[in-house]
C-alpha atoms as an extended CHARMM CRD file, in Angstrom:
* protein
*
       182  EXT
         1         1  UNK       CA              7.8730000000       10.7310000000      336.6010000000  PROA      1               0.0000000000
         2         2  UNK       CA              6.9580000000       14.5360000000      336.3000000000  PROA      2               0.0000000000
         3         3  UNK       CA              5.8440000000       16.2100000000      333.3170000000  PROA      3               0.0000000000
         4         4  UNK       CA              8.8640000000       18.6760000000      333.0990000000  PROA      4               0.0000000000
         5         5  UNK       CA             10.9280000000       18.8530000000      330.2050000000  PROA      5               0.0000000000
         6         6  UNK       CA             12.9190000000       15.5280000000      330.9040000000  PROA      6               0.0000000000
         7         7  UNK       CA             14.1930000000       15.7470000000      326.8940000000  PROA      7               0.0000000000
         8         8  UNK       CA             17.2430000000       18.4420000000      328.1310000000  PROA      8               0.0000000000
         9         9  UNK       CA             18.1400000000       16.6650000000      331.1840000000  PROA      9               0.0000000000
        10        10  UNK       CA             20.8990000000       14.4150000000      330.6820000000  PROA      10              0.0000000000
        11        11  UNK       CA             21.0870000000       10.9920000000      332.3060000000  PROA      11              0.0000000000
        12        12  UNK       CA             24.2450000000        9.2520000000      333.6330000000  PROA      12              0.0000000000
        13        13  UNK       CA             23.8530000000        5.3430000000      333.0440000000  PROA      13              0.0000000000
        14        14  UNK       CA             26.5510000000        2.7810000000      333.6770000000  PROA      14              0.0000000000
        15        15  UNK       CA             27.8620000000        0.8000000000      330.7610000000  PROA      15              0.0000000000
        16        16  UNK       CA             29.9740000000       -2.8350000000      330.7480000000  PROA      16              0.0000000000
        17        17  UNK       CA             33.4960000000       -3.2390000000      329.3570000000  PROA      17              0.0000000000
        18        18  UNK       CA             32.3200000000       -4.7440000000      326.6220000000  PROA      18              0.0000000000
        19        19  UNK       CA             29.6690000000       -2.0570000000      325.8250000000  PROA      19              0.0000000000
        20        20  UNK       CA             31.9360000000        0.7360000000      326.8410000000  PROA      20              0.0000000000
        21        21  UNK       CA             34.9950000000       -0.8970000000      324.3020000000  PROA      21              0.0000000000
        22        22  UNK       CA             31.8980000000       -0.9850000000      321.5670000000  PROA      22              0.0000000000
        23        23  UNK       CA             31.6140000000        2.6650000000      321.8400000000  PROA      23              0.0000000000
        24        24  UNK       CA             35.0730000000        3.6000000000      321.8220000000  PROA      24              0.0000000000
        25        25  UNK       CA             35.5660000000        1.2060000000      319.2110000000  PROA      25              0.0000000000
        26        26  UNK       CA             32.6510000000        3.5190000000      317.5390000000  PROA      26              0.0000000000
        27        27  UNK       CA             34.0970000000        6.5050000000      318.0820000000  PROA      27              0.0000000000
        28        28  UNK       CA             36.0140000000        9.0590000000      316.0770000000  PROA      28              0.0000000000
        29        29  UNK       CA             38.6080000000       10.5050000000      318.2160000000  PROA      29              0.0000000000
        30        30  UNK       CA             38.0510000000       14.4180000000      319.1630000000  PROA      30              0.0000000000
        31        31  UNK       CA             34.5160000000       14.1170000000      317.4470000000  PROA      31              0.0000000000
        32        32  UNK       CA             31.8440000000       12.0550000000      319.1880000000  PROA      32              0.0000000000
        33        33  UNK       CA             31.3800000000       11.9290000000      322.5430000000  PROA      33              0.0000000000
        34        34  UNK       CA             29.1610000000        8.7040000000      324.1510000000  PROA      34              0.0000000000
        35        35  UNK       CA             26.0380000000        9.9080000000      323.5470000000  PROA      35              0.0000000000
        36        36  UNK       CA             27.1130000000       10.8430000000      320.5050000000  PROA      36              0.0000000000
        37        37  UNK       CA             27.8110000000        7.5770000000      319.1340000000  PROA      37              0.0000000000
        38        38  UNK       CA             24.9470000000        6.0110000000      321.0320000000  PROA      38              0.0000000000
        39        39  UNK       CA             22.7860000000        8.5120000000      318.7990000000  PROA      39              0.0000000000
        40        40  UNK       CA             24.3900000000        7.6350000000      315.5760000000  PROA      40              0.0000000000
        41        41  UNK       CA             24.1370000000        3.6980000000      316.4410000000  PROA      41              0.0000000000
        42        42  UNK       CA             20.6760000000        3.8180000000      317.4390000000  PROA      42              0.0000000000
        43        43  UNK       CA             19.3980000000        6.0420000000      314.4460000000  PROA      43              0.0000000000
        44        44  UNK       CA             18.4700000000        9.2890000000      316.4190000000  PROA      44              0.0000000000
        45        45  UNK       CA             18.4540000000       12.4660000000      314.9390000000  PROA      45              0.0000000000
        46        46  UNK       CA             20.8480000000       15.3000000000      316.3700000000  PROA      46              0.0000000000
        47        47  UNK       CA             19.7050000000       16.3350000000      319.9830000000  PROA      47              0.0000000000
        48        48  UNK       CA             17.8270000000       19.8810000000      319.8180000000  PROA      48              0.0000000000
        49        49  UNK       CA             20.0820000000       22.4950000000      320.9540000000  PROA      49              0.0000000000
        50        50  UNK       CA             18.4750000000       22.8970000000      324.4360000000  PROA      50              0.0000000000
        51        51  UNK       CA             19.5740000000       19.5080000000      324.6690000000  PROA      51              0.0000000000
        52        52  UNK       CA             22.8760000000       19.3480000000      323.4680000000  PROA      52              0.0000000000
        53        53  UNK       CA             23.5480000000       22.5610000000      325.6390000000  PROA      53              0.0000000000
        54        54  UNK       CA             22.2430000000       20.4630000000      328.8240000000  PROA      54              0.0000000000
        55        55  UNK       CA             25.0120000000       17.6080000000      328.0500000000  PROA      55              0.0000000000
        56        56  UNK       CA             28.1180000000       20.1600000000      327.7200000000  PROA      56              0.0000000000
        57        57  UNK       CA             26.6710000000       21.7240000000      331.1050000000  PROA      57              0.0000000000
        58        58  UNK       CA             26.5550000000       18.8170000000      333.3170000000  PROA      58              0.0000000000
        59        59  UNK       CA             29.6550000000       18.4810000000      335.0690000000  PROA      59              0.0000000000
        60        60  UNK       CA             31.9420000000       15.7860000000      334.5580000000  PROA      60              0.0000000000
        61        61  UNK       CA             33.8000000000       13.7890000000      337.8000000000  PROA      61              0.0000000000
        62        62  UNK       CA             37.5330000000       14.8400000000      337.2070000000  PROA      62              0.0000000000
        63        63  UNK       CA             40.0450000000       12.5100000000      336.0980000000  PROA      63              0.0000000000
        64        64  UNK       CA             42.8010000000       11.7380000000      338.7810000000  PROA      64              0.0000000000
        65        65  UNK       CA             45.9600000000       13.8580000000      337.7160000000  PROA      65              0.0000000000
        66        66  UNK       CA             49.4920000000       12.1500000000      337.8540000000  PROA      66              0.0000000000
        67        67  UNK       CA             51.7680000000       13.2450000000      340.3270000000  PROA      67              0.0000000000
        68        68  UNK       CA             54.3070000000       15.4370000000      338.4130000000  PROA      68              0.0000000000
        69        69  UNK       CA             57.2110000000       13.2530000000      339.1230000000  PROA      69              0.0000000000
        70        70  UNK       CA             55.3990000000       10.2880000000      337.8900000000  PROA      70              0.0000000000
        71        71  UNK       CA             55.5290000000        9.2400000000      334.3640000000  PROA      71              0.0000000000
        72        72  UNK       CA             53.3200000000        6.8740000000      332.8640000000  PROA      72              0.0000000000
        73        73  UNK       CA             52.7590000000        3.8220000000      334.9410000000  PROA      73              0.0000000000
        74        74  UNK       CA             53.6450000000        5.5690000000      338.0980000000  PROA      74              0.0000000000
        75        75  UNK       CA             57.7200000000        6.1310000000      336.7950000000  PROA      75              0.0000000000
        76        76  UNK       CA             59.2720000000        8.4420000000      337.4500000000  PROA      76              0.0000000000
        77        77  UNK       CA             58.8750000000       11.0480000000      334.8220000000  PROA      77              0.0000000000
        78        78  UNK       CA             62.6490000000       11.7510000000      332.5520000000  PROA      78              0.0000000000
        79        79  UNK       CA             63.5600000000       14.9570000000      332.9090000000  PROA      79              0.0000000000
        80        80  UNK       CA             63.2870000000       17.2180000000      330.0310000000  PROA      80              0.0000000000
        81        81  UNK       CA             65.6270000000       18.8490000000      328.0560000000  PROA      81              0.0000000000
        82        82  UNK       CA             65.2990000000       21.8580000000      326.0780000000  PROA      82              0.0000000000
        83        83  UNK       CA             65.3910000000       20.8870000000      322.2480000000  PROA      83              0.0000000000
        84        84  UNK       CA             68.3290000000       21.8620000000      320.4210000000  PROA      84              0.0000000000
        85        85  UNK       CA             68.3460000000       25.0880000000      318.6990000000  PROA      85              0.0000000000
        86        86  UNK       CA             67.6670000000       24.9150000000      314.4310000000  PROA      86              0.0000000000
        87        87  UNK       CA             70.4810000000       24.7050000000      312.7560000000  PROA      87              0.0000000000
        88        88  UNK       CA             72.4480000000       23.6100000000      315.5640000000  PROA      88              0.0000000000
        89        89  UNK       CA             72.6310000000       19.7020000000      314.4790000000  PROA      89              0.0000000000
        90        90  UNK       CA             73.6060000000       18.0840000000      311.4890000000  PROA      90              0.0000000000
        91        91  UNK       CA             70.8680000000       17.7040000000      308.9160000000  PROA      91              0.0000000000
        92        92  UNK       CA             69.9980000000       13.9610000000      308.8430000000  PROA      92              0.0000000000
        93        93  UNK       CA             70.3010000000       13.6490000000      305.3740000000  PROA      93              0.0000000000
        94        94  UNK       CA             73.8940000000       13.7310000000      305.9730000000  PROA      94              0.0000000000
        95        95  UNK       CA             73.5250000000       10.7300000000      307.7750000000  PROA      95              0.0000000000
        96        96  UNK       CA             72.1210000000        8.2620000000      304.7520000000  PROA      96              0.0000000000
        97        97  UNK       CA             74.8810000000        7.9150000000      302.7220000000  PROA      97              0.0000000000
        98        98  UNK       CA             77.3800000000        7.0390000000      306.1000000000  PROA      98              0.0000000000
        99        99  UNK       CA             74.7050000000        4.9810000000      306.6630000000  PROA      99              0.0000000000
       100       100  UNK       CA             74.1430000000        3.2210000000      303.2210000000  PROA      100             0.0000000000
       101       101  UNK       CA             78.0120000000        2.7060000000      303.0260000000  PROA      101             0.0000000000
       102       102  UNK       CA             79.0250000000        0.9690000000      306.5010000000  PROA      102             0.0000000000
       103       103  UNK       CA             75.7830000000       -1.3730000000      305.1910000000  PROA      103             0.0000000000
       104       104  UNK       CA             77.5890000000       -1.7650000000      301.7400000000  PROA      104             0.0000000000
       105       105  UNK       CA             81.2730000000       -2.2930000000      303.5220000000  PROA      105             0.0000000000
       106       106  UNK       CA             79.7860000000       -4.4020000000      305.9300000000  PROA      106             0.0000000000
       107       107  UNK       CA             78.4490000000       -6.9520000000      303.3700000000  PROA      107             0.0000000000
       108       108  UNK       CA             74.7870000000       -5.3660000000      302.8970000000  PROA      108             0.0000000000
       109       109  UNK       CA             73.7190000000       -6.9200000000      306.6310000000  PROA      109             0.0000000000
       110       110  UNK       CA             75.1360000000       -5.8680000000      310.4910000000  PROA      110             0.0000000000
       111       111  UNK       CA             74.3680000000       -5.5260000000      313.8040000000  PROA      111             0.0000000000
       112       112  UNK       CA             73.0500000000       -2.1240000000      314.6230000000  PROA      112             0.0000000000
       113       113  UNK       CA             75.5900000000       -0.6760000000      317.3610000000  PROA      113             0.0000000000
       114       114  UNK       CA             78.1630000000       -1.7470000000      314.7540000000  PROA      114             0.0000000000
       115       115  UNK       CA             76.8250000000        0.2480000000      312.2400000000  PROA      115             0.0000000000
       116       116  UNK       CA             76.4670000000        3.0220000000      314.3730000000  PROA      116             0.0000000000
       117       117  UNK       CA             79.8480000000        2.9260000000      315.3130000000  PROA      117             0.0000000000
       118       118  UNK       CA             80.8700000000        3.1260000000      311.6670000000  PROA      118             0.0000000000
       119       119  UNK       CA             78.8170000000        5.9420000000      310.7520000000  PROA      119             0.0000000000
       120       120  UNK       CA             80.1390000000        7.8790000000      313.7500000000  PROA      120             0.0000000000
       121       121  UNK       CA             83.2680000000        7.1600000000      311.9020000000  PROA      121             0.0000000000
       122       122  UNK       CA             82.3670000000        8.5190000000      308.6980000000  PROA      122             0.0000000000
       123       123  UNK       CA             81.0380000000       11.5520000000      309.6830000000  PROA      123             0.0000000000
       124       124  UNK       CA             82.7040000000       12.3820000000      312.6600000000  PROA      124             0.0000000000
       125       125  UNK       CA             84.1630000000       15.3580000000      312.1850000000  PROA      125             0.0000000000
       126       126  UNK       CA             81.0720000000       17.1990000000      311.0340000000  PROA      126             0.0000000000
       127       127  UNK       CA             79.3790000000       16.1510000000      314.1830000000  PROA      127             0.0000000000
       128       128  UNK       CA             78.2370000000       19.3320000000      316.3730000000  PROA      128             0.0000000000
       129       129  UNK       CA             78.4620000000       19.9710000000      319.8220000000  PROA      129             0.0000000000
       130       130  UNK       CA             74.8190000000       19.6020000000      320.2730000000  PROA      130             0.0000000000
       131       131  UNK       CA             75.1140000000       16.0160000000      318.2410000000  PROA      131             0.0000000000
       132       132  UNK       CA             76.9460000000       14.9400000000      320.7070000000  PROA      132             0.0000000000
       133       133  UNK       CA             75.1690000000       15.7320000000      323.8070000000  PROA      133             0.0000000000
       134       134  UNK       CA             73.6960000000       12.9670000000      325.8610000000  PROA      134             0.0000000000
       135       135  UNK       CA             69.3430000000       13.0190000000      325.8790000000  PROA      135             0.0000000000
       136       136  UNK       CA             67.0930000000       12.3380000000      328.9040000000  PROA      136             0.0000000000
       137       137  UNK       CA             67.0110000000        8.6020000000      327.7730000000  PROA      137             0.0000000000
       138       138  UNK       CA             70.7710000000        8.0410000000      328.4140000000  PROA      138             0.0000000000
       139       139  UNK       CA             71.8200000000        8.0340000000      324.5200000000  PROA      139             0.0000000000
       140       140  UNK       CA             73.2090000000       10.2010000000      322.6550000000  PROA      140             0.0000000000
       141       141  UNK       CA             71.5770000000       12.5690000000      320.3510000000  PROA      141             0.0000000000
       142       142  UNK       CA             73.8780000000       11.6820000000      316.8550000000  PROA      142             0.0000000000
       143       143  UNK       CA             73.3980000000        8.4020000000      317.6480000000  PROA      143             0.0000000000
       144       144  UNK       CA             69.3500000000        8.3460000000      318.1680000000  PROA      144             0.0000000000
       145       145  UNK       CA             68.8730000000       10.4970000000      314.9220000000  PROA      145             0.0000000000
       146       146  UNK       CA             70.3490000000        7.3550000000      313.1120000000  PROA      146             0.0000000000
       147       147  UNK       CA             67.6550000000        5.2650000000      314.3290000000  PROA      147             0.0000000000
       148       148  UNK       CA             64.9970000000        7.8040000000      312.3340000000  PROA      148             0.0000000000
       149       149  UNK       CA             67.5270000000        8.0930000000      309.4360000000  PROA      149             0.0000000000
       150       150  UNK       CA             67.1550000000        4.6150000000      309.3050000000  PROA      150             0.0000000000
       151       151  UNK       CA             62.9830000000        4.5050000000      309.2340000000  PROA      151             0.0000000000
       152       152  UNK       CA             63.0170000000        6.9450000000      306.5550000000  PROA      152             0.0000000000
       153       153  UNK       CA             65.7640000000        5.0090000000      304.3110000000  PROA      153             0.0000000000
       154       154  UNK       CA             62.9200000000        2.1620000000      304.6070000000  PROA      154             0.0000000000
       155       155  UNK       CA             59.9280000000        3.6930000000      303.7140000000  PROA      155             0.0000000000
       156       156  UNK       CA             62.2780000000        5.0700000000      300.5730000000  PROA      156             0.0000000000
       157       157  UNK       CA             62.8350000000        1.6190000000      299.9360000000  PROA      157             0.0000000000
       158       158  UNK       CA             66.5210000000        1.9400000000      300.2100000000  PROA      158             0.0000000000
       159       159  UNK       CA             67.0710000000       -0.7260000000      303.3900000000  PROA      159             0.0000000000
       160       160  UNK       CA             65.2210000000       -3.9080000000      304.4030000000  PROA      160             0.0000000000
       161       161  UNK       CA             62.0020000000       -3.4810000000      307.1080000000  PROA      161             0.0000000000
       162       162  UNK       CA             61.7620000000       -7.2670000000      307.9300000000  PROA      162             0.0000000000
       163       163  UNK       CA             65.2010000000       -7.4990000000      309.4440000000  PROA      163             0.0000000000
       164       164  UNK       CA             65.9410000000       -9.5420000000      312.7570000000  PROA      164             0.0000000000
       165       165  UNK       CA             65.6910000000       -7.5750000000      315.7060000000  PROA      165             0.0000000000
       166       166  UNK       CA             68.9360000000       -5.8470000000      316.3800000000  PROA      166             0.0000000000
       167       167  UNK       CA             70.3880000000       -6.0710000000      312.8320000000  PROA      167             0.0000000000
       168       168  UNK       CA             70.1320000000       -3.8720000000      309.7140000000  PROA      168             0.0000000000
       169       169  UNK       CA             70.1240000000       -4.3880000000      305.9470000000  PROA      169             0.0000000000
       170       170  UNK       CA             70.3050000000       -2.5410000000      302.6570000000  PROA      170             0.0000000000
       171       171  UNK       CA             68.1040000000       -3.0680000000      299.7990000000  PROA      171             0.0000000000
       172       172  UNK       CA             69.0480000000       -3.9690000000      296.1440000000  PROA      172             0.0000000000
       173       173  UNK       CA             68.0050000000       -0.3420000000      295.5180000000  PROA      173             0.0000000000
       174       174  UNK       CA             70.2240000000        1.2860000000      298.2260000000  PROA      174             0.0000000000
       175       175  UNK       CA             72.9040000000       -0.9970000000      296.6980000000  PROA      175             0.0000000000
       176       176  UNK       CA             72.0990000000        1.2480000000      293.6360000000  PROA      176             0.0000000000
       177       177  UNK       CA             72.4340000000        4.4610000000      294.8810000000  PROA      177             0.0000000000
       178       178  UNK       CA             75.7750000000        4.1850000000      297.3990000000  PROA      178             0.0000000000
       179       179  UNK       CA             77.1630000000        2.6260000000      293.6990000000  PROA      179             0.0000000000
       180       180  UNK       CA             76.0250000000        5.4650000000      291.4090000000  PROA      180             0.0000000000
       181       181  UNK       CA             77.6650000000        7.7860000000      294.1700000000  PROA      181             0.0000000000
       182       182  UNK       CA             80.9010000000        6.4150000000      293.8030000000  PROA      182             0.0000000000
């Protein structure tokens, strides 16, 4: 080994599963890089500037890029559709109370597409053109801003998280509130 300044020349060194898991596991995301962590673990001050400088030089193998037809997993990516303009779809809070009352009509418990159903219904009528248009997934837009109605009637407390798969309920709570509406 030569005498040169070896401290600013980074080093590649291979690494386990296990190890490499460790330091992800380490990690803060879009903070730390390998080294690091491996710094911070083993106690090392910050690299000298030199130093760091000599680590964001060295160049780094490229990542193989994903065809552009090919989505995660090599499927075929969905093809996008442009967003729909503000104001152009009916505010989902107009959707909670539908919601809260096919779940009160229905007993307080139902299947999901029957719900949906019901809701469509209800609010029907105020539905725009852009509500109804069909999304990339193969639903229908109306119909798939229910499902995120529905997560943030939950964390309100108003239906039931812990549900069987496939079926919805209302809470004592969102009992309450479809009442006092009345």
């Amino acid at each position: 080994m030569n005498n040169v300044n070896n401290e600013a020349l980074p080093r590649r060194i291979d690494v386990d599963e296990d190890v490499y898991g460790s330091l992800r596991a380490s990690a803060e995301p879009f903070v730390d890089t390998p080294n690091s962590v491996l710094r911070r673990l083993l106690g090392l001050d910050t690299p000298s500037a030199s130093a760091a400088a000599a680590i964001q030089q060295r160049p780094r193998p490229e990542a193989p890029r994903p065809s552009p037809k090919a989505g995660a997993k090599g499927r075929k990516a969905k093809s996008s559709k442009p967003r729909a303009a503000a104001g152009t779809l009916l505010p989902e809070q107009e959707y909670e109370r539908p919601l809260l009352q096919a779940l009160v009509d229905a007993g307080g418990s139902a299947p999901s597409k029957q719900l949906i159903e019901r809701v469509g219904e209800l609010i029907g009528e105020r539905l725009t053109e852009q509500d109804r248009e069909s999304l990339s997934s193969g639903g229908v837009r109306w119909q798939s801003r229910i499902q995120f109605v529905r997560l943030r009637l939950i964390e309100r407390g108003l239906m039931q998280k812990d549900t069987p798969r496939g079926i919805w309920a209302i809470t004592d709570s969102g009992k309450e509130l479809v009442t006092e509406a009345r």
